[in-house]
TORBADREN-607167 format. One record per residue (C-alpha): x, y, z; residue number from 0; residue in one letter. Coordinates in nm, 3 decimals. Each point is the difference from the previous one (the first is absolute). Example, Ala and Ser with C-alpha at 12.3 -4.5 7.8 and 13.67 -1.06 7.14 Angstrom:
// TORBADREN-607167
<node><x>1.230</x><y>-0.450</y><z>0.780</z><resi>0</resi><resn>a</resn></node>
<node><x>0.137</x><y>0.344</y><z>-0.066</z><resi>1</resi><resn>s</resn></node>
***
This chain:
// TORBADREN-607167
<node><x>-0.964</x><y>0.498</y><z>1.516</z><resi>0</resi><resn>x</resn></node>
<node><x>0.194</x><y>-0.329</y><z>0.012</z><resi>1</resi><resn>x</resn></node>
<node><x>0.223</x><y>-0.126</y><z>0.300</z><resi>2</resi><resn>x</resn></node>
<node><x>0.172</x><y>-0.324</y><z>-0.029</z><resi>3</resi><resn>x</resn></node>
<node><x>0.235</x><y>-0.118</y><z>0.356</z><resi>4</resi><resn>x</resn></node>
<node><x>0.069</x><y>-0.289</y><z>0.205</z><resi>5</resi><resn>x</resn></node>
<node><x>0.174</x><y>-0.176</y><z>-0.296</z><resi>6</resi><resn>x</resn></node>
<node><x>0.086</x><y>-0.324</y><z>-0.009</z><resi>7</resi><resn>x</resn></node>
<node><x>0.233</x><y>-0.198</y><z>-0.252</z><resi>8</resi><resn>x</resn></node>
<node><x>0.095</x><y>-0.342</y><z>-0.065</z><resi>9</resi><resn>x</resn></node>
<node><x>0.243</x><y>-0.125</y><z>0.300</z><resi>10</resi><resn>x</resn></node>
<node><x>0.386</x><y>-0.123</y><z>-0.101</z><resi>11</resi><resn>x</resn></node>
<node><x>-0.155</x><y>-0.373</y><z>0.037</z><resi>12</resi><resn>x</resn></node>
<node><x>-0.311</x><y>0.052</y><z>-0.270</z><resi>13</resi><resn>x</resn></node>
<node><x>0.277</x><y>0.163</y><z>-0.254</z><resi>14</resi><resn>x</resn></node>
<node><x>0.194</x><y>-0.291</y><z>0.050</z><resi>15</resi><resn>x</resn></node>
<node><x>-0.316</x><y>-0.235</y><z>-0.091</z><resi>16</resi><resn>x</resn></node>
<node><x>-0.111</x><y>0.218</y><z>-0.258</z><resi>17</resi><resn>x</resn></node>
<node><x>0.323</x><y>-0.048</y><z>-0.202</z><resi>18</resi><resn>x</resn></node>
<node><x>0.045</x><y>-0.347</y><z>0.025</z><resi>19</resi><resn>x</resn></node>
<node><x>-0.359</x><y>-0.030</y><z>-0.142</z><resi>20</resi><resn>x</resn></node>
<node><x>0.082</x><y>0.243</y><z>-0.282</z><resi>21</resi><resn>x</resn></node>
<node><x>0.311</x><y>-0.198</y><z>-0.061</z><resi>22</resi><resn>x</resn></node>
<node><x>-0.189</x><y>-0.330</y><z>-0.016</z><resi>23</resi><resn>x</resn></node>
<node><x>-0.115</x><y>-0.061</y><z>-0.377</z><resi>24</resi><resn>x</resn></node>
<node><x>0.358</x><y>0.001</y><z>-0.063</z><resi>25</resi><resn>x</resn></node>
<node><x>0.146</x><y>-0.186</y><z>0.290</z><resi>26</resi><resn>x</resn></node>
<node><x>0.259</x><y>0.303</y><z>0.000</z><resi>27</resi><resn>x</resn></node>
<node><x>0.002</x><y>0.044</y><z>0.402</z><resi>28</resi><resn>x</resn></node>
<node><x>0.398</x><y>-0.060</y><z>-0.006</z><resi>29</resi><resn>x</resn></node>
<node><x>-0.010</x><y>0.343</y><z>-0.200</z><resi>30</resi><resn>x</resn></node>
<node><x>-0.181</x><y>0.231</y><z>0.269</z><resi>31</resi><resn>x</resn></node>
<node><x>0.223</x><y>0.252</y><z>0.209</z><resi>32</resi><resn>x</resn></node>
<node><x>-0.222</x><y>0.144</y><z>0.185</z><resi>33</resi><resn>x</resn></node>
<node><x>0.118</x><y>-0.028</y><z>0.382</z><resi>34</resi><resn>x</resn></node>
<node><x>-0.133</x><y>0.141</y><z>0.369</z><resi>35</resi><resn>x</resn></node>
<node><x>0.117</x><y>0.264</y><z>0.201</z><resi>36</resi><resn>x</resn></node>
<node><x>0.103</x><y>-0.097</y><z>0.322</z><resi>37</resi><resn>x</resn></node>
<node><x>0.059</x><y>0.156</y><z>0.382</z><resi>38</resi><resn>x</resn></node>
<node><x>0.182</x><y>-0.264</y><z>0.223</z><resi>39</resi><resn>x</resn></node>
<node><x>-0.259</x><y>-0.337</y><z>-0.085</z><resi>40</resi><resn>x</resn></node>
<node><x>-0.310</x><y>0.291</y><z>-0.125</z><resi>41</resi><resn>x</resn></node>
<node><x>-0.101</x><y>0.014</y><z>-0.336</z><resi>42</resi><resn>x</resn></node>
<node><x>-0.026</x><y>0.374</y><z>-0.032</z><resi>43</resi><resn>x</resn></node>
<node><x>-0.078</x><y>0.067</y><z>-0.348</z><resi>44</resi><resn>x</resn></node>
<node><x>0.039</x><y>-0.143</y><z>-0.407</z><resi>45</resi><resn>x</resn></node>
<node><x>0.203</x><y>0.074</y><z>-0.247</z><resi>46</resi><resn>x</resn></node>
<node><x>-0.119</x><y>-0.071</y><z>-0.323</z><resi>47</resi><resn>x</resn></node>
<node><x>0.314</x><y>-0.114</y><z>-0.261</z><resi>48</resi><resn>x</resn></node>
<node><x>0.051</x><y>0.104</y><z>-0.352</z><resi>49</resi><resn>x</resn></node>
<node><x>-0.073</x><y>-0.334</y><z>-0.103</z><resi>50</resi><resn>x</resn></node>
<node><x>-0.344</x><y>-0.036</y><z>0.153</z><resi>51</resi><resn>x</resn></node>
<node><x>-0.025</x><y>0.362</y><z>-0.036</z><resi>52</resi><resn>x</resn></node>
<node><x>0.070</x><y>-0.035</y><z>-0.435</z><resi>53</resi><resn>x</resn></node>
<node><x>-0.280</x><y>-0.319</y><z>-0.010</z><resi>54</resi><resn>x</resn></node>
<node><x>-0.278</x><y>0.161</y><z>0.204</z><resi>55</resi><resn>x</resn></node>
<node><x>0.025</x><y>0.279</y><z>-0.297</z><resi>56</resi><resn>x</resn></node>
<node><x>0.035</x><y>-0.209</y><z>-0.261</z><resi>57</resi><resn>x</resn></node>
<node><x>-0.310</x><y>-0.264</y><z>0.099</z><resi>58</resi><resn>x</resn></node>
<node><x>-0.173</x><y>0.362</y><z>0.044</z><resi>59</resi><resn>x</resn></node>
<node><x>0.044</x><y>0.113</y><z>-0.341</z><resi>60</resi><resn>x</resn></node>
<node><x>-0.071</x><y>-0.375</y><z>-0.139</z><resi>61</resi><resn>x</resn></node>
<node><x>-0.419</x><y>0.110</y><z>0.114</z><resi>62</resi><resn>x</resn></node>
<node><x>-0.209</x><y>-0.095</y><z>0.279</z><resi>63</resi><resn>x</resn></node>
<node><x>0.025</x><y>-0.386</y><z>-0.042</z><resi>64</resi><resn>x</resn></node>
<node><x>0.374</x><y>-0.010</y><z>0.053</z><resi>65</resi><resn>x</resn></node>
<node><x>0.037</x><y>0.246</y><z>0.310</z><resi>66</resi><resn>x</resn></node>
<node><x>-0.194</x><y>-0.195</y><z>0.212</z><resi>67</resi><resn>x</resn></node>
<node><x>0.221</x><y>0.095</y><z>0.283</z><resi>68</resi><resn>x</resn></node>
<node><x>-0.150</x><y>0.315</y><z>0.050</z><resi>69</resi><resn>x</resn></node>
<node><x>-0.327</x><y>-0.167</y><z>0.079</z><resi>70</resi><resn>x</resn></node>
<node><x>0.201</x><y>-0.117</y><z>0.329</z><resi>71</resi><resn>x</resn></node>
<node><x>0.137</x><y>0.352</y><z>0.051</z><resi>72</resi><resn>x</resn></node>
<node><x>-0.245</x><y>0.144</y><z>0.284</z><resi>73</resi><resn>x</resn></node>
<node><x>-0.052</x><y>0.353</y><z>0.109</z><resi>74</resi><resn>x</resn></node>
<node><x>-0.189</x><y>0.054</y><z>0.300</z><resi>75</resi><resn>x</resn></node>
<node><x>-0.133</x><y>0.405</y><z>0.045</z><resi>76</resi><resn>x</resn></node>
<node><x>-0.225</x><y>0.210</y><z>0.196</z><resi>77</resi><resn>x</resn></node>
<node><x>-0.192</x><y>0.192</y><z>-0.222</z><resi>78</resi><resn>x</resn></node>
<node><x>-0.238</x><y>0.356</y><z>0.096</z><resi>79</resi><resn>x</resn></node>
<node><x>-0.157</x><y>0.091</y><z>-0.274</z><resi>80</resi><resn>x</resn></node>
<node><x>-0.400</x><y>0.110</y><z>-0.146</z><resi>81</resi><resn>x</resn></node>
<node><x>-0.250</x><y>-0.209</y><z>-0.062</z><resi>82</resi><resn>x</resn></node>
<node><x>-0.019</x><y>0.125</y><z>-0.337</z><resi>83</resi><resn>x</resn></node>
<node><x>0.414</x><y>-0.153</y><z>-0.054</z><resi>84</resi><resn>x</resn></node>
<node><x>-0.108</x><y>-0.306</y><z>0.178</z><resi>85</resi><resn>x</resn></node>
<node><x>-0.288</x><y>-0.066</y><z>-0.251</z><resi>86</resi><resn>x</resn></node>
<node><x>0.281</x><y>0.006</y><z>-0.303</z><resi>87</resi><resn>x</resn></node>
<node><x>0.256</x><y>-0.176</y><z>0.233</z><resi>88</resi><resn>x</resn></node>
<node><x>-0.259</x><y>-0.279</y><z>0.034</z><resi>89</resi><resn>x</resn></node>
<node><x>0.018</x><y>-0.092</y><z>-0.390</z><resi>90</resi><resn>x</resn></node>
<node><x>0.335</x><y>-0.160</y><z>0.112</z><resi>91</resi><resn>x</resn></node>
<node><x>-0.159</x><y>-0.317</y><z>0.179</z><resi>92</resi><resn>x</resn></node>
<node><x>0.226</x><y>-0.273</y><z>-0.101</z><resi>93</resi><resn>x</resn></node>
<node><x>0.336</x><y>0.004</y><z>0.200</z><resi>94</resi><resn>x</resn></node>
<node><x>-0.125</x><y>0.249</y><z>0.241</z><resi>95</resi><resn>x</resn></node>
<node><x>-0.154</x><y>-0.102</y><z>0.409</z><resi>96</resi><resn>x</resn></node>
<node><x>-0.104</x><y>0.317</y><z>0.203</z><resi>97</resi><resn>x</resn></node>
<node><x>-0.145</x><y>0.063</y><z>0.351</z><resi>98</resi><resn>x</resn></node>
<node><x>-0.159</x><y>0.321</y><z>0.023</z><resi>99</resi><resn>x</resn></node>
<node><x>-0.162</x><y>0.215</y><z>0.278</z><resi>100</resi><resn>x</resn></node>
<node><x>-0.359</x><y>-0.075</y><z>-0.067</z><resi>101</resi><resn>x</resn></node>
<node><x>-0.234</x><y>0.353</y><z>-0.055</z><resi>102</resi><resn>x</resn></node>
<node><x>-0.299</x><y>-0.243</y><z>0.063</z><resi>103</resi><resn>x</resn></node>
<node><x>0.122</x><y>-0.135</y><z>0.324</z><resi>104</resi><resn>x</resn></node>
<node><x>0.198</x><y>0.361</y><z>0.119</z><resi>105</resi><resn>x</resn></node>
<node><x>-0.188</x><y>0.274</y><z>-0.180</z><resi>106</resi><resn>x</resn></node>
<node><x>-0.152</x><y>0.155</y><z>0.340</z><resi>107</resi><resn>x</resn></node>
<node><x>0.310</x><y>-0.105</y><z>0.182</z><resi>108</resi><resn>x</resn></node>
<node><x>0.165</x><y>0.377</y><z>0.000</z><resi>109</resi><resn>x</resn></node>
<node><x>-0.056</x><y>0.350</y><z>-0.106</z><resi>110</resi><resn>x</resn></node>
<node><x>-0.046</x><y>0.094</y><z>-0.369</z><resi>111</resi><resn>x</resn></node>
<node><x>0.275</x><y>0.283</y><z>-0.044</z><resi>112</resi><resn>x</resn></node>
<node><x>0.150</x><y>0.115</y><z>-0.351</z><resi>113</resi><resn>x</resn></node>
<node><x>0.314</x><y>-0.188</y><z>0.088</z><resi>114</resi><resn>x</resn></node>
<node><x>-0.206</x><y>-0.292</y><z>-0.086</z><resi>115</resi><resn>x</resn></node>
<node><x>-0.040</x><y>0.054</y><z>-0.362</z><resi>116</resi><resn>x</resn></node>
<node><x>0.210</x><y>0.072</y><z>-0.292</z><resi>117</resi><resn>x</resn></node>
<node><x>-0.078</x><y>0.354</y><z>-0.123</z><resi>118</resi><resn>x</resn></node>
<node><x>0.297</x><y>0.160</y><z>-0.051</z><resi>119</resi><resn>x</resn></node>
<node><x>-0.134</x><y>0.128</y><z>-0.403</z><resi>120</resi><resn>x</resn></node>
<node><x>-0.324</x><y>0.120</y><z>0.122</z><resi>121</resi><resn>x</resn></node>
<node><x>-0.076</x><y>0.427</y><z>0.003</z><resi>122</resi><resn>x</resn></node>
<node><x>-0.150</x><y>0.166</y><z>0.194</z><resi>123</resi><resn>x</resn></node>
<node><x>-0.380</x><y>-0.117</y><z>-0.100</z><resi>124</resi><resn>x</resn></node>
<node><x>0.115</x><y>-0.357</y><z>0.015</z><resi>125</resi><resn>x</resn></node>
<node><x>0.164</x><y>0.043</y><z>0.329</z><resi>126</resi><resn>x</resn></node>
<node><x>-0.356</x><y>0.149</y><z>0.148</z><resi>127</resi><resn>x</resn></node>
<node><x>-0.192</x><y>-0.274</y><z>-0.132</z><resi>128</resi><resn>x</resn></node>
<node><x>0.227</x><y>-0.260</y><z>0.135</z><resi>129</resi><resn>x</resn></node>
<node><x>-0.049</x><y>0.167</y><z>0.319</z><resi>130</resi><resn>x</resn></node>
<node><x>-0.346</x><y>0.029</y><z>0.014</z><resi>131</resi><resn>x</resn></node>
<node><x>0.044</x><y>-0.401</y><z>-0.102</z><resi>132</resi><resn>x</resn></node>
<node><x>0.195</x><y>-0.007</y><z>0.308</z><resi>133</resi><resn>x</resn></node>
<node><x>-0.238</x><y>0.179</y><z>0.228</z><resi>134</resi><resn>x</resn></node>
<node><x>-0.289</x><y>-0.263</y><z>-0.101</z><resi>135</resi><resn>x</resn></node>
<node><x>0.223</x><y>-0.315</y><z>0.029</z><resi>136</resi><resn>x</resn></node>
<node><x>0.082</x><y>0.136</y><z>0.344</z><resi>137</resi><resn>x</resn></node>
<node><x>-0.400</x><y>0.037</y><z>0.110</z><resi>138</resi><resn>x</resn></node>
<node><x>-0.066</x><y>-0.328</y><z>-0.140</z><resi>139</resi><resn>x</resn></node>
<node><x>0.287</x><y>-0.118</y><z>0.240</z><resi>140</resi><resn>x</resn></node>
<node><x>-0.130</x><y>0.159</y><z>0.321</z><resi>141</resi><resn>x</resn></node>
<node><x>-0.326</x><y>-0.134</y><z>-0.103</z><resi>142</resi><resn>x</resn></node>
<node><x>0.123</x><y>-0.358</y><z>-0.021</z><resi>143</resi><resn>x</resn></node>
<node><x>0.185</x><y>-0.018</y><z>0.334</z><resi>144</resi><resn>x</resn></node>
<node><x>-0.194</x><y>0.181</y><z>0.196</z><resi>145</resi><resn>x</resn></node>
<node><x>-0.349</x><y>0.025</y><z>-0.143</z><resi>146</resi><resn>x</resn></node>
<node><x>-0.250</x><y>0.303</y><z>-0.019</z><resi>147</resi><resn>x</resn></node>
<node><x>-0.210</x><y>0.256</y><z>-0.141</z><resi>148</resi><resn>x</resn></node>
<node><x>0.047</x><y>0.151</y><z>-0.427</z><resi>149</resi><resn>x</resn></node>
<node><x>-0.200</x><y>0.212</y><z>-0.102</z><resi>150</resi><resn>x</resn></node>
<node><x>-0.319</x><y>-0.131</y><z>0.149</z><resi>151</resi><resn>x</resn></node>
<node><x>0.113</x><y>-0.373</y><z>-0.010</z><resi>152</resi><resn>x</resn></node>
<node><x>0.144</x><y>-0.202</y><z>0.248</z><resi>153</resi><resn>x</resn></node>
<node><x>0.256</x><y>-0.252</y><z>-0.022</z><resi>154</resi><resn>x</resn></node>
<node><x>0.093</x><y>-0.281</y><z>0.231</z><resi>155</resi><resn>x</resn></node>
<node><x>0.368</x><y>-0.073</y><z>0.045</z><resi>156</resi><resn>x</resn></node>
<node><x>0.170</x><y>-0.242</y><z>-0.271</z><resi>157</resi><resn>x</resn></node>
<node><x>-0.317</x><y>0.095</y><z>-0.195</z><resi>158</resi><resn>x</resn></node>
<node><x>0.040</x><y>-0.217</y><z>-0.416</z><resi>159</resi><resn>x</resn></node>
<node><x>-0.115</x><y>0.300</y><z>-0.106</z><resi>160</resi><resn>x</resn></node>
<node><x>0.240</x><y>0.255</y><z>0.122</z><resi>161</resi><resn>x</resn></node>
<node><x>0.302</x><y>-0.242</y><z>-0.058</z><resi>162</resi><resn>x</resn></node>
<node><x>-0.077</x><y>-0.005</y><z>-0.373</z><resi>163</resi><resn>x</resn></node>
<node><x>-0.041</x><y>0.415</y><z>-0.042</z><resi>164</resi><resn>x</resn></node>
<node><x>0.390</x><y>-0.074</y><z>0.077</z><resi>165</resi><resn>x</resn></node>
<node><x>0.047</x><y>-0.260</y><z>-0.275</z><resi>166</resi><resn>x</resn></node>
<node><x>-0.154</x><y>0.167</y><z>-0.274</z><resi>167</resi><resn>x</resn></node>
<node><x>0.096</x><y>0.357</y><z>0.107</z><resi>168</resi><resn>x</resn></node>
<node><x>0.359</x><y>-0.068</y><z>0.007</z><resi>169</resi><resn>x</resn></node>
<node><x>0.189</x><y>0.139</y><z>-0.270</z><resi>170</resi><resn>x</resn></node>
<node><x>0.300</x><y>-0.210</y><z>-0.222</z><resi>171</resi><resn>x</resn></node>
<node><x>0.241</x><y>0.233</y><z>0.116</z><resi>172</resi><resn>x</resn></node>
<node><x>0.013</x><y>-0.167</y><z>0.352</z><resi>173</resi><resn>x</resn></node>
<node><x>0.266</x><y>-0.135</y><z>0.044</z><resi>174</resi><resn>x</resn></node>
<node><x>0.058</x><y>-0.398</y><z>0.135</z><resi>175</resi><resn>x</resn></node>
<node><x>0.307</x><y>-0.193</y><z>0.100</z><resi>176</resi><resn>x</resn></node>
<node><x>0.124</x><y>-0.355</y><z>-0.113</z><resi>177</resi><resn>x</resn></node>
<node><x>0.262</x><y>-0.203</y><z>0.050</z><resi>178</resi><resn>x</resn></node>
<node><x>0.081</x><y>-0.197</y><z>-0.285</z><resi>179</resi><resn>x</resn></node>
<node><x>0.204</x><y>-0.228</y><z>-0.157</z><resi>180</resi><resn>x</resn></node>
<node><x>0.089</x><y>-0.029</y><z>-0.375</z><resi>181</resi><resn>x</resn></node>
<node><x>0.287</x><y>-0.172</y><z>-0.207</z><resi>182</resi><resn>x</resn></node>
<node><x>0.248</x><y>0.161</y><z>-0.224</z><resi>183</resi><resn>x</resn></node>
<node><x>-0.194</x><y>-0.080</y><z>-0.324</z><resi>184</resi><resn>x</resn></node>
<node><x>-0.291</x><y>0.149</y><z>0.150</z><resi>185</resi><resn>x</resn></node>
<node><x>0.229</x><y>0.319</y><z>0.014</z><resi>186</resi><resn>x</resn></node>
<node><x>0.058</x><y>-0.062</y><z>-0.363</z><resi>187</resi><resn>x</resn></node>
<node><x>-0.324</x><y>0.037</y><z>-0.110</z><resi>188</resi><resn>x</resn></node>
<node><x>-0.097</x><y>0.273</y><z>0.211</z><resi>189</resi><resn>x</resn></node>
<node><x>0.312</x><y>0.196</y><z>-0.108</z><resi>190</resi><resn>x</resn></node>
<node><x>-0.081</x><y>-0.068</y><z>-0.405</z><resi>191</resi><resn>x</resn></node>
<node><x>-0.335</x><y>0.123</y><z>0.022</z><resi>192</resi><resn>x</resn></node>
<node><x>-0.032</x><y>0.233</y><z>0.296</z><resi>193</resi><resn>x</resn></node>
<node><x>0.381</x><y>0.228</y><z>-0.077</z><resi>194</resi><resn>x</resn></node>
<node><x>-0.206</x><y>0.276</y><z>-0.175</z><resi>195</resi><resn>x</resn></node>
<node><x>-0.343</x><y>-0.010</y><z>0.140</z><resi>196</resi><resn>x</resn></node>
<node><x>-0.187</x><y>0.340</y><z>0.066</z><resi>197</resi><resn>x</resn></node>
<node><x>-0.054</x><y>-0.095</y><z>0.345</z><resi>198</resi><resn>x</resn></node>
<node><x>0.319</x><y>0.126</y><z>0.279</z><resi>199</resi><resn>x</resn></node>
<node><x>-0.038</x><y>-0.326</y><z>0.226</z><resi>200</resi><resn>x</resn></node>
<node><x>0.105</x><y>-0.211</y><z>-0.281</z><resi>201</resi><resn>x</resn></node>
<node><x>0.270</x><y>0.209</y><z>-0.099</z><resi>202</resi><resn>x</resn></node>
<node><x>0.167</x><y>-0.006</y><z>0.311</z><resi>203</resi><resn>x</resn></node>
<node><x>-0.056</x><y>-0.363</y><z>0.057</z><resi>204</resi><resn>x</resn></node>
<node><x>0.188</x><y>-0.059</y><z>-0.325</z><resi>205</resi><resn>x</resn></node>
<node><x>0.247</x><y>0.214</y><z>0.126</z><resi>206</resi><resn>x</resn></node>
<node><x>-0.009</x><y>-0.195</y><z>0.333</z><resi>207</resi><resn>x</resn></node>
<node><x>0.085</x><y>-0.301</y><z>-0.217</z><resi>208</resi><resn>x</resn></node>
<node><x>0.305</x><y>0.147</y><z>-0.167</z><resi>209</resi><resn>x</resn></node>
<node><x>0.121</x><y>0.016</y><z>0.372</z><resi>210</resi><resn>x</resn></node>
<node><x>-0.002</x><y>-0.326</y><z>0.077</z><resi>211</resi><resn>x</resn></node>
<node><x>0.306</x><y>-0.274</y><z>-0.039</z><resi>212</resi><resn>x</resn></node>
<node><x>0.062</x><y>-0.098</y><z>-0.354</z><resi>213</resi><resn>x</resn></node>
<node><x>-0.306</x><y>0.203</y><z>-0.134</z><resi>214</resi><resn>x</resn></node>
<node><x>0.176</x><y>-0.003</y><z>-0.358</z><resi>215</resi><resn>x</resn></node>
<node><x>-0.124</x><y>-0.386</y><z>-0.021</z><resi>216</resi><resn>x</resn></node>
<node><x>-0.367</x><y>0.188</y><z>0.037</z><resi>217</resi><resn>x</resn></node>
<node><x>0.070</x><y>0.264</y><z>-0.200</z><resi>218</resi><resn>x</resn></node>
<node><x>0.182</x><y>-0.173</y><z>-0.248</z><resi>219</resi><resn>x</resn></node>
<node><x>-0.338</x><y>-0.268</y><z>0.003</z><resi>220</resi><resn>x</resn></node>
<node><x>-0.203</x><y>0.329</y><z>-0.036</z><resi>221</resi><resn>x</resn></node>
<node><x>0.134</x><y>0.087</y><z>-0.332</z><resi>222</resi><resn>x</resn></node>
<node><x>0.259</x><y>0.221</y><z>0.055</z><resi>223</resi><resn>x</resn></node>
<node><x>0.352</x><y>0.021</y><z>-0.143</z><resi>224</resi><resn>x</resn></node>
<node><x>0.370</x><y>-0.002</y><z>0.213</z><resi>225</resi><resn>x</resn></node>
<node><x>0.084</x><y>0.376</y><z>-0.025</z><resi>226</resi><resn>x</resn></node>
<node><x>-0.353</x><y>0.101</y><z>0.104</z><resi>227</resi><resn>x</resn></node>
<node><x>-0.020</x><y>-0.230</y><z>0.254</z><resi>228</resi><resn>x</resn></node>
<node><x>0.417</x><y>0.093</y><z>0.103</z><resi>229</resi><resn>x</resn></node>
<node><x>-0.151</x><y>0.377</y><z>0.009</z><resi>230</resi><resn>x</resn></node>
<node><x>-0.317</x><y>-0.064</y><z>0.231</z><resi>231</resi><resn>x</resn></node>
<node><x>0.231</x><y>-0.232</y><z>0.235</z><resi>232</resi><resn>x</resn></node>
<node><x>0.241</x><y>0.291</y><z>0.016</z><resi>233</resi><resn>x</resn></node>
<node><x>-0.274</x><y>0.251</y><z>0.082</z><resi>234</resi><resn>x</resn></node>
<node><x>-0.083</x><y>-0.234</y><z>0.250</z><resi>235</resi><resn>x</resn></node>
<node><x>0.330</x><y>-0.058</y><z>0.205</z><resi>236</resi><resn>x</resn></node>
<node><x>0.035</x><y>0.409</y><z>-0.043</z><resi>237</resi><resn>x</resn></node>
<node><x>-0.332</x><y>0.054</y><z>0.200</z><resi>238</resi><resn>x</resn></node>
<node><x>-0.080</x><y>-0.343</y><z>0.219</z><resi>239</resi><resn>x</resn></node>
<node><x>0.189</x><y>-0.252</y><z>0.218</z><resi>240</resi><resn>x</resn></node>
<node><x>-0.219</x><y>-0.268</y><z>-0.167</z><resi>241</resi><resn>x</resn></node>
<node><x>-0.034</x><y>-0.333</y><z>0.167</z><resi>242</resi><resn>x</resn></node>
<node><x>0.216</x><y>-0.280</y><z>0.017</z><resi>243</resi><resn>x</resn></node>
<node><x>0.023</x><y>-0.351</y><z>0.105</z><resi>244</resi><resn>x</resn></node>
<node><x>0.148</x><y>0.018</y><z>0.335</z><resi>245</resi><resn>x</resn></node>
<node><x>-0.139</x><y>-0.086</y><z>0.348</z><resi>246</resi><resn>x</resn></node>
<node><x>0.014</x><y>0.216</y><z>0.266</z><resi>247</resi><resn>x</resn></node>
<node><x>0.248</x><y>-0.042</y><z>0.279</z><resi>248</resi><resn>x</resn></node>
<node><x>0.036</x><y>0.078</y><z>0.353</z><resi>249</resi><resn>x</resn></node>
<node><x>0.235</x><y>0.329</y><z>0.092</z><resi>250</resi><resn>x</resn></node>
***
């Protein structure tokens, strides 16, 4: 299980910068038609021109040197996902910041429930184990906060001991939240190597990134050629608002 929300793009007034930087090695600035959308004296939103729009895929399909630009492209995301995902996602160091809800700090902090881990492929023996998993996690809790007796020991409250039977008992599948922010060429790598992998959470992150605003640049960068990348983006607009650069404005 993967869920990815609270996204956040690159504001009208970072596109603007962006471009100009991506037009410097040439000094062709004059050439940009890119412009802001506008409400009364509020900048509302970016529309990216043809021109612009035609050199950000041609500097992409030049390699990584030359499409420096998406370097400067951020994506901000709040990501739930297992800690088994998070231990691939954490290859990916370079480009990439991330806050996450600390299991050392916050283990004890609530109820162990199933809702807390990914097991949606596990039968029926799997899904009894995982409970049983559950049951002890949730003794070692009461024993931490509260103290007590376990089978002929006793346990003070916030007992070392205790908190580790937590650490070490708890299973990859639990799932942890992060908020994180990446780049575009991040997304590019990701998407090249991840598209096909046996695991669901990466699949649907890669789908996640067809979704978002000129995903053919990462797609493209990823290997892929126009028509598949015209197909995915048309599956995409058939099934998902997607997200684009606009602000939000009052009713």
């Amino acid at each position: 299980m993967i869920k990815l929300e609270h996204v956040v793009l690159a504001s009208p007034e970072q596109m603007e910068f962006i471009i100009e930087g991506m037009r410097n090695p040439m000094n062709s600035w004059e050439k940009s038609d890119s412009e802001y959308e506008t409400s009364g004296y509020d900048i509302v939103g970016f529309d990216l021109g043809e021109n612009d729009h035609s050199l950000m895929q041609r500097l992409t399909n030049a390699g990584t040197d030359h499409r420096k630009f998406m370097r400067m492209m951020p994506v901000y995301v709040r990501i739930t996902a297992p800690l088994y995902w998070w231990k691939e996602f954490d290859t990916y160091k370079v480009g990439t910041v991330a806050n996450s809800c600390s299991t050392m700090h916050k283990i004890a902090a609530k109820e162990f429930t199933l809702d807390d881990f990914s097991c949606e492929h596990l039968n029926r023996i799997g899904t009894s184990s995982l409970w049983d998993i559950i049951d002890i996690l949730n003794v070692a809790r009461k024993l931490y906060l509260n103290g007590g007796e376990y089978k002929g020991e006793n346990y003070d409250s916030k007992d070392k001991q205790v908190w580790w039977q937590m650490i070490q008992l708890l299973p990859s599948s639990y799932n942890q939240t992060r908020n994180v922010m990446m780049n575009y060429e991040v997304l590019a790598n990701i998407y090249k190597s991840r598209r096909g992998h046996k695991l669901d959470e990466w699949r649907d992150f890669c789908k996640w990134i067809e979704e978002l605003p000129y995903s053919e640049l990462i797609m493209n960068a990823g290997g892929l050629d126009d028509n598949s990348i015209n197909a995915l983006q048309g599956a995409v607009r058939n099934s998902s608002k997607g997200y684009i650069y606009k602000r939000k404005t009052e009713d």
